[in-house]
N, CA, C and O atoms as CSV, one atom per row, in Angstrom:
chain,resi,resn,atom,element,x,y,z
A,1,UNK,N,N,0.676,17.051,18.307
A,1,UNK,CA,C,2.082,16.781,18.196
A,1,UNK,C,C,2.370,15.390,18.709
A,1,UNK,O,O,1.737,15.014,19.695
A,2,UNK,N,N,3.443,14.413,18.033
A,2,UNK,CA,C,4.128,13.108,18.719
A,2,UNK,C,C,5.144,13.343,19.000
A,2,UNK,O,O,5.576,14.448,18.672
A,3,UNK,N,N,6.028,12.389,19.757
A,3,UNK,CA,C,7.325,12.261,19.338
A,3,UNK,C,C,7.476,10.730,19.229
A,3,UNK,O,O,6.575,9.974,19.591
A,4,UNK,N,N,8.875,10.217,18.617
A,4,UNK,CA,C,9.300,9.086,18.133
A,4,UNK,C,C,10.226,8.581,19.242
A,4,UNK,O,O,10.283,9.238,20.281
A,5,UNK,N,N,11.133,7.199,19.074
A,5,UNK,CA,C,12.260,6.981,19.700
A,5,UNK,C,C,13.221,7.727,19.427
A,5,UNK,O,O,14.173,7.453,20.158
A,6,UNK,N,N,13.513,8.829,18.480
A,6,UNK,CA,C,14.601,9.209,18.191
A,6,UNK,C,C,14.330,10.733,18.626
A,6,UNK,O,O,14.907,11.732,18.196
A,7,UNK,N,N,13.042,10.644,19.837
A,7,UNK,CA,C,13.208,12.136,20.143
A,7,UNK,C,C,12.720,13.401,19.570
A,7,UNK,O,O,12.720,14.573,19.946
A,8,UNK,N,N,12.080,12.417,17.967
A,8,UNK,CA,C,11.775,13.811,17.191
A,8,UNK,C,C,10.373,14.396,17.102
A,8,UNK,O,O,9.362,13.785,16.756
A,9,UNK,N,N,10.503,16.225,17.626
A,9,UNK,CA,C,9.053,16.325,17.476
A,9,UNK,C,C,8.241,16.404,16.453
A,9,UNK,O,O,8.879,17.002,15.587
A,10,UNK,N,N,7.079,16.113,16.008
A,10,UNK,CA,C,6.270,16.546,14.524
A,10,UNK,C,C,4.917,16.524,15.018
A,10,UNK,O,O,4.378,15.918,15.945
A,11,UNK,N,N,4.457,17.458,14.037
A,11,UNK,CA,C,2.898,17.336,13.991
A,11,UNK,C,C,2.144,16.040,13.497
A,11,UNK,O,O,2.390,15.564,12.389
A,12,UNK,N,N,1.182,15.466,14.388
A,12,UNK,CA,C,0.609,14.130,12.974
A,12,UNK,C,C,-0.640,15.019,12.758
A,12,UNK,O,O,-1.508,14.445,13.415
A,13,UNK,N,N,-1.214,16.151,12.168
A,13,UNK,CA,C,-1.415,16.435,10.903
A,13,UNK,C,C,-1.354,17.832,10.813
A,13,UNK,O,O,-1.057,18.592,11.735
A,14,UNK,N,N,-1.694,18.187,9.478
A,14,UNK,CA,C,-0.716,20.246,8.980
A,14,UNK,C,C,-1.389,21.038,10.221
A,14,UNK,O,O,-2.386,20.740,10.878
A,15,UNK,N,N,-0.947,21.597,10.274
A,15,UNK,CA,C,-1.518,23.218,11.030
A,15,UNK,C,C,-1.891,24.104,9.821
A,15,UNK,O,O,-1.265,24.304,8.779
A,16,UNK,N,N,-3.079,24.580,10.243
A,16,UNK,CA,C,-3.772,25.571,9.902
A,16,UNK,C,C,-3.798,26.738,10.658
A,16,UNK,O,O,-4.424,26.659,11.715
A,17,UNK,N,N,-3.136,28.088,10.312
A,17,UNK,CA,C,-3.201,29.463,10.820
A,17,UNK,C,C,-4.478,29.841,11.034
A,17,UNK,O,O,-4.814,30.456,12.046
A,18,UNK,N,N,-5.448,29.431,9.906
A,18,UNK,CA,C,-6.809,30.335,10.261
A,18,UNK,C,C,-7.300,29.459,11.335
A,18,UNK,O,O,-7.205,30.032,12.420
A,19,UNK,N,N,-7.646,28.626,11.396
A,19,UNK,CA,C,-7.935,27.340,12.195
A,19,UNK,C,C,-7.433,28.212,13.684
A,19,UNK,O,O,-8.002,29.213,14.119
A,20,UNK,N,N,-6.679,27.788,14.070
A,20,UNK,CA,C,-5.507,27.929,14.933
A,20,UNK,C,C,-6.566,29.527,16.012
A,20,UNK,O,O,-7.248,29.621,17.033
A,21,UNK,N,N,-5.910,30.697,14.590
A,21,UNK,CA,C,-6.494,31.918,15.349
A,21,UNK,C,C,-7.823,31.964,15.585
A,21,UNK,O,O,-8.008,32.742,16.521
A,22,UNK,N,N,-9.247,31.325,15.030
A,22,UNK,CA,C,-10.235,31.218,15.539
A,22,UNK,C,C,-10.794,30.551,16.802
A,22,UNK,O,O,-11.801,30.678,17.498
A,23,UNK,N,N,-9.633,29.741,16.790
A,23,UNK,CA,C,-10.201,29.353,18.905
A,23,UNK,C,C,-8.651,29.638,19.702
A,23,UNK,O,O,-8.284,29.211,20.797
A,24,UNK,N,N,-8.001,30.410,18.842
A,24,UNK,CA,C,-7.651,31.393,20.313
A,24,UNK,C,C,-7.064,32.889,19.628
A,24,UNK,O,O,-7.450,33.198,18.501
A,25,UNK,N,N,-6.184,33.716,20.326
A,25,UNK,CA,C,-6.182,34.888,20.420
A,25,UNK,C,C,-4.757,34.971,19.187
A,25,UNK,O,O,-4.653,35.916,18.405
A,26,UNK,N,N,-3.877,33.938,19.225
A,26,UNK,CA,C,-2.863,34.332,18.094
A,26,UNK,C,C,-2.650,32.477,17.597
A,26,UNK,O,O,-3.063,31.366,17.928
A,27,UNK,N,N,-1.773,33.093,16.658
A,27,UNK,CA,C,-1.533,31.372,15.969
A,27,UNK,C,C,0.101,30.586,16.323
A,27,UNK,O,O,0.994,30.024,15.688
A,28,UNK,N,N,-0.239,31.015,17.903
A,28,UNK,CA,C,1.479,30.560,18.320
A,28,UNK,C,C,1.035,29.447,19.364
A,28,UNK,O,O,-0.012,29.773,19.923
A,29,UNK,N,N,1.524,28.270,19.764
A,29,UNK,CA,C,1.310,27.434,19.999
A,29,UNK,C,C,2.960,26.969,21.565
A,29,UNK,O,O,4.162,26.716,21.476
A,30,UNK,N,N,2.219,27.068,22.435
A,30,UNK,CA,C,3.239,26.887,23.717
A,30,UNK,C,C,3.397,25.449,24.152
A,30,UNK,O,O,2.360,25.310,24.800
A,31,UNK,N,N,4.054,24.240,24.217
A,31,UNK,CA,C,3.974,23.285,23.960
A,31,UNK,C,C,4.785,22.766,25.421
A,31,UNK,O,O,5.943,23.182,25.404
A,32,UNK,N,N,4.475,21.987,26.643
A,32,UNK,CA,C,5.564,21.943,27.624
A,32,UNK,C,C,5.654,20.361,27.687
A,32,UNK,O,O,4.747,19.612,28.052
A,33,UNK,N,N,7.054,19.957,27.217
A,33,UNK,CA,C,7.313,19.002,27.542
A,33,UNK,C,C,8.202,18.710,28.987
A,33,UNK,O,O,8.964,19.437,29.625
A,34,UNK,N,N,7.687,17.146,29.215
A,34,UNK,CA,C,8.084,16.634,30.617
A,34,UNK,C,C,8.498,15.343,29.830
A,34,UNK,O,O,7.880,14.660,29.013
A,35,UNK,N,N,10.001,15.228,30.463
A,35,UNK,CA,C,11.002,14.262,29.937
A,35,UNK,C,C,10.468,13.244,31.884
A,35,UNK,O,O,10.187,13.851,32.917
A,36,UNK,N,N,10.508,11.755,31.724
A,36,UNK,CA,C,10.938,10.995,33.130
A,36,UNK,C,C,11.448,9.996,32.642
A,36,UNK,O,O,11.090,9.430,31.609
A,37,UNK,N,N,12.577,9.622,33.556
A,37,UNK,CA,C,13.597,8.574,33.451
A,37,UNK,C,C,12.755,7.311,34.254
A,37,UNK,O,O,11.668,7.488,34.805
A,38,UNK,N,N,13.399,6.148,34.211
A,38,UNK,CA,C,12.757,5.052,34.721
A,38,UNK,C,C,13.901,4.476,35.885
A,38,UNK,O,O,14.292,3.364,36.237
A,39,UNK,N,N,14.196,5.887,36.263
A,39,UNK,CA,C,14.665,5.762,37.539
A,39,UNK,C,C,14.020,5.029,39.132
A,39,UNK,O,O,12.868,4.597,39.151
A,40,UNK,N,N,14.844,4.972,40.298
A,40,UNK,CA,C,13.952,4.959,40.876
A,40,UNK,C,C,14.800,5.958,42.812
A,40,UNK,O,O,15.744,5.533,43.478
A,41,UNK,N,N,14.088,7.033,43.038
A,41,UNK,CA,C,12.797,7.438,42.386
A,41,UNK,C,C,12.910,8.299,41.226
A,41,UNK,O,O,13.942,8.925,40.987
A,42,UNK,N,N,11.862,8.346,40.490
A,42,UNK,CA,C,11.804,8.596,39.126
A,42,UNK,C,C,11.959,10.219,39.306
A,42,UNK,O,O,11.431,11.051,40.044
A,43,UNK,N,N,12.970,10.258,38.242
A,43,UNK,CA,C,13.479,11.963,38.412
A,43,UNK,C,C,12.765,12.496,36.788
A,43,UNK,O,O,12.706,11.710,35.842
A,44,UNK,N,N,12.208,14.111,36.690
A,44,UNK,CA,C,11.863,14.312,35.719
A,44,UNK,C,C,12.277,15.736,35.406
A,44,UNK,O,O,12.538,16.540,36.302
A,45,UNK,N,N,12.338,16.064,33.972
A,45,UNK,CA,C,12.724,17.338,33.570
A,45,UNK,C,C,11.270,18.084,32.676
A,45,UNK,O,O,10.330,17.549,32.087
A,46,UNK,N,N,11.549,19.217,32.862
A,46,UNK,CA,C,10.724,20.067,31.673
A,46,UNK,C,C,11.083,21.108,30.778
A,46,UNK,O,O,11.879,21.972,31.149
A,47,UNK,N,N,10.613,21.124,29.702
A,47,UNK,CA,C,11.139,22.151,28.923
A,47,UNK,C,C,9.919,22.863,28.501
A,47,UNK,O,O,8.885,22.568,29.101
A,48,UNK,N,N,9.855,23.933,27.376
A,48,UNK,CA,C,8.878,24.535,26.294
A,48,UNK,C,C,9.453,24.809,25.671
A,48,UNK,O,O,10.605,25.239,25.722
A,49,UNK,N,N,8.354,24.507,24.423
A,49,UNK,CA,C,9.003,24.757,23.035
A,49,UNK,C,C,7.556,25.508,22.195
A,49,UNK,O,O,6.391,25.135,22.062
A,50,UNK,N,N,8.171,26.486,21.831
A,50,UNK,CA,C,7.148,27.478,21.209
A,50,UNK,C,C,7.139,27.482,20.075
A,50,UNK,O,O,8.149,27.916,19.520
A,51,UNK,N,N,6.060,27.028,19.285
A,51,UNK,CA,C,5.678,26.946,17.900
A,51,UNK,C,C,5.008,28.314,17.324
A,51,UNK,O,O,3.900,28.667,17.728
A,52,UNK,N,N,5.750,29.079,16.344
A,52,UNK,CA,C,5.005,29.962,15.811
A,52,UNK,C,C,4.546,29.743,14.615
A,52,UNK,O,O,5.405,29.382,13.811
A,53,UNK,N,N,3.128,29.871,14.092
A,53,UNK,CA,C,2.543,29.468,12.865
A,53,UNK,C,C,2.628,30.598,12.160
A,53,UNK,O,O,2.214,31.714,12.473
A,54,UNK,N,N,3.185,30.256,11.189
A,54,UNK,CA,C,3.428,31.689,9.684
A,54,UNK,C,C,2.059,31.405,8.436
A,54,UNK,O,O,1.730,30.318,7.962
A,55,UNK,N,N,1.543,32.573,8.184
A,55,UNK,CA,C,0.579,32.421,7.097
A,55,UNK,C,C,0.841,31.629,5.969
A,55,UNK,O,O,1.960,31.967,5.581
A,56,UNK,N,N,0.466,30.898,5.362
A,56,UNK,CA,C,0.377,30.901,4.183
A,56,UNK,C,C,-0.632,31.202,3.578
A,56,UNK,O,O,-1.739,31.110,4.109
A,57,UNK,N,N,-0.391,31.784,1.871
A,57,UNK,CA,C,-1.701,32.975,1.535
A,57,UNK,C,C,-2.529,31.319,0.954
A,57,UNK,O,O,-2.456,31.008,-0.235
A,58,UNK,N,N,-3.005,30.735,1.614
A,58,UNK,CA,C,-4.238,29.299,0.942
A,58,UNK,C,C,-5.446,29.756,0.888
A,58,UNK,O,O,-6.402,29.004,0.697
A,59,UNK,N,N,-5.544,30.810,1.020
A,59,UNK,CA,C,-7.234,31.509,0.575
A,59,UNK,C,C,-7.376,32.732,0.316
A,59,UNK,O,O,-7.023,33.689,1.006
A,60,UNK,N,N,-8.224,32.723,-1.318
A,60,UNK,CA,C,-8.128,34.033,-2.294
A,60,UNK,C,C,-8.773,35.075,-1.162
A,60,UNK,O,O,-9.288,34.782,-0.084
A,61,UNK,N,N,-8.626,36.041,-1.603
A,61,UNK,CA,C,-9.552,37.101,-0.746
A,61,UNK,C,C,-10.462,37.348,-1.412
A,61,UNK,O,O,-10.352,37.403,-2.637
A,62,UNK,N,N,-11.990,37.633,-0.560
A,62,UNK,CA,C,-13.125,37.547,-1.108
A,62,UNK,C,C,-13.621,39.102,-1.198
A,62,UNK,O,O,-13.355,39.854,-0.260
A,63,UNK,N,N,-14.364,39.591,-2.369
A,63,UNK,CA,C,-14.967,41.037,-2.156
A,63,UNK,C,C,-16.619,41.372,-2.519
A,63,UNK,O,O,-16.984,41.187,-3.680
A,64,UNK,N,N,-17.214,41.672,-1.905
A,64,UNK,CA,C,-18.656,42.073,-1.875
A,64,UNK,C,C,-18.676,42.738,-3.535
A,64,UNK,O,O,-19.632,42.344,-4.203
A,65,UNK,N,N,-18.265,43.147,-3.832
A,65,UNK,CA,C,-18.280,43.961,-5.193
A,65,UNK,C,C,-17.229,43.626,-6.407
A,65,UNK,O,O,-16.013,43.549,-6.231
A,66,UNK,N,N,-17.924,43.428,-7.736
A,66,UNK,CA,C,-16.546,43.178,-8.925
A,66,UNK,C,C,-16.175,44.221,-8.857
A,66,UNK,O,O,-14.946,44.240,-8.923
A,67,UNK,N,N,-16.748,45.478,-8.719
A,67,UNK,CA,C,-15.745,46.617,-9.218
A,67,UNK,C,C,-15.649,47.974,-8.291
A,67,UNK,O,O,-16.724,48.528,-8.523
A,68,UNK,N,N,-15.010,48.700,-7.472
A,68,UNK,CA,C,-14.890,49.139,-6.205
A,68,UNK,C,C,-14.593,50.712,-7.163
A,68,UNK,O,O,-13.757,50.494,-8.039
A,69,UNK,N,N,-15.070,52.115,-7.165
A,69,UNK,CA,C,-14.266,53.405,-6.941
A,69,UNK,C,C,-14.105,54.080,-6.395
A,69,UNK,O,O,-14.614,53.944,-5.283
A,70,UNK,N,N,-13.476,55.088,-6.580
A,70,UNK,CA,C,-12.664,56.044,-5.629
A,70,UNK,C,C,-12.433,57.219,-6.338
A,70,UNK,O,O,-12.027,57.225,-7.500
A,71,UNK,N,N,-12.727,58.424,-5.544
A,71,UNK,CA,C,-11.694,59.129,-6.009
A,71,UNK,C,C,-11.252,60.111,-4.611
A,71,UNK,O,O,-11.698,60.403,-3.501
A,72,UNK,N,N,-9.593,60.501,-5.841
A,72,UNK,CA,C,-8.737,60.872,-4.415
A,72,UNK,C,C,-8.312,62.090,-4.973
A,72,UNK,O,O,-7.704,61.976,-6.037
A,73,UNK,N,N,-8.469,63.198,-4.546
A,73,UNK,CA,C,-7.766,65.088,-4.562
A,73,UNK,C,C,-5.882,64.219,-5.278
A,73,UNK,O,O,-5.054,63.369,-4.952
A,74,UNK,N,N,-6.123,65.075,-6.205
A,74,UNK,CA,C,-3.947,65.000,-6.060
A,74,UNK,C,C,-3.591,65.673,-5.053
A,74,UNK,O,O,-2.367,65.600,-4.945
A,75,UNK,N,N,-4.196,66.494,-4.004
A,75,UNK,CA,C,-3.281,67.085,-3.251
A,75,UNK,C,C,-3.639,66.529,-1.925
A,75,UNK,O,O,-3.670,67.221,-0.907
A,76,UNK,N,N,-3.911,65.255,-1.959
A,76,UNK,CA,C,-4.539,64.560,-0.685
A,76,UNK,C,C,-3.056,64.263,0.004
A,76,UNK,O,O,-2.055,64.043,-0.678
A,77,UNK,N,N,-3.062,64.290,1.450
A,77,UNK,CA,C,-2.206,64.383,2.249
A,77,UNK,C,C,-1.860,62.650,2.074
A,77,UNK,O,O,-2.567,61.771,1.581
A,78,UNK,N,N,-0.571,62.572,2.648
A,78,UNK,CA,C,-0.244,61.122,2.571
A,78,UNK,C,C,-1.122,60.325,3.775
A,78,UNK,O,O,-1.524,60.945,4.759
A,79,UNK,N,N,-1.292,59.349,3.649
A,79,UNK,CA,C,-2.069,58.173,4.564
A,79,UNK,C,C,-3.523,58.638,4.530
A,79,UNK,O,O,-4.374,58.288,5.348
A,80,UNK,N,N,-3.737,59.542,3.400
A,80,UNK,CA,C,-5.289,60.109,4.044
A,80,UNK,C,C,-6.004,58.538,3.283
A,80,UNK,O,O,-5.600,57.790,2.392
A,81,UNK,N,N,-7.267,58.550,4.188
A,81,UNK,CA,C,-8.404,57.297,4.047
A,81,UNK,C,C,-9.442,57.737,2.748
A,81,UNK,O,O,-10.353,58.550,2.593
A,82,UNK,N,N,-8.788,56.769,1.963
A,82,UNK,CA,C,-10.154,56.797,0.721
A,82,UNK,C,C,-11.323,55.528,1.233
A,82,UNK,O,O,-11.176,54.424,1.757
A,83,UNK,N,N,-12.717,56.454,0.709
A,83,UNK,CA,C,-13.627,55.775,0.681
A,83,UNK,C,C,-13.998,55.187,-1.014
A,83,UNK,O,O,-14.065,55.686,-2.137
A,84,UNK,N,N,-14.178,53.816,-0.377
A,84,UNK,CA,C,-14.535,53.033,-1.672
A,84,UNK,C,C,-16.107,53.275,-2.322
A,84,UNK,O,O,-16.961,53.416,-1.447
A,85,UNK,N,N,-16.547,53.335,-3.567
A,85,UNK,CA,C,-18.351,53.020,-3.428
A,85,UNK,C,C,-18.413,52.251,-4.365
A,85,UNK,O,O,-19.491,51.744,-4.678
């Protein structure tokens, strides 16, 4: 992340979700800024600002198999677990 003279925050370059969740535990990003004046003595503030990263679908899903079946009872209970072969 930068910021400019005008205060504004941005990323200098995209975020990646998958990226992101592979070196840590979720894809939310805690960010603490410390404002100091050129006071003297120099007084300072802090804030946080929490970035949450939303998926975007940028990668097909991949499957071990072209063609997957199943079969399921019609009188299979709702949520019951089908096995694929």
């Amino acid at each position: 992340f930068d910021t400019n003279i005008k205060n504004l925050l941005r990323t200098i370059h995209p975020l990646d979700r998958e990226a992101i969740i592979h070196s840590s535990a979720t894809a939310d990003i805690l960010l603490t800024i410390i404002a100091v004046d050129n006071g003297y003595p120099e007084r300072t503030g802090t804030g946080t600002v929490s970035v949450i990263i939303k998926d975007v679908n940028d990668n097909p899903p991949h499957f071990t198999q072209t063609i997957y079946n199943a079969k399921v009872s019609e009188d299979a209970p709702v949520n019951q677990s089908v096995v694929l072969s």
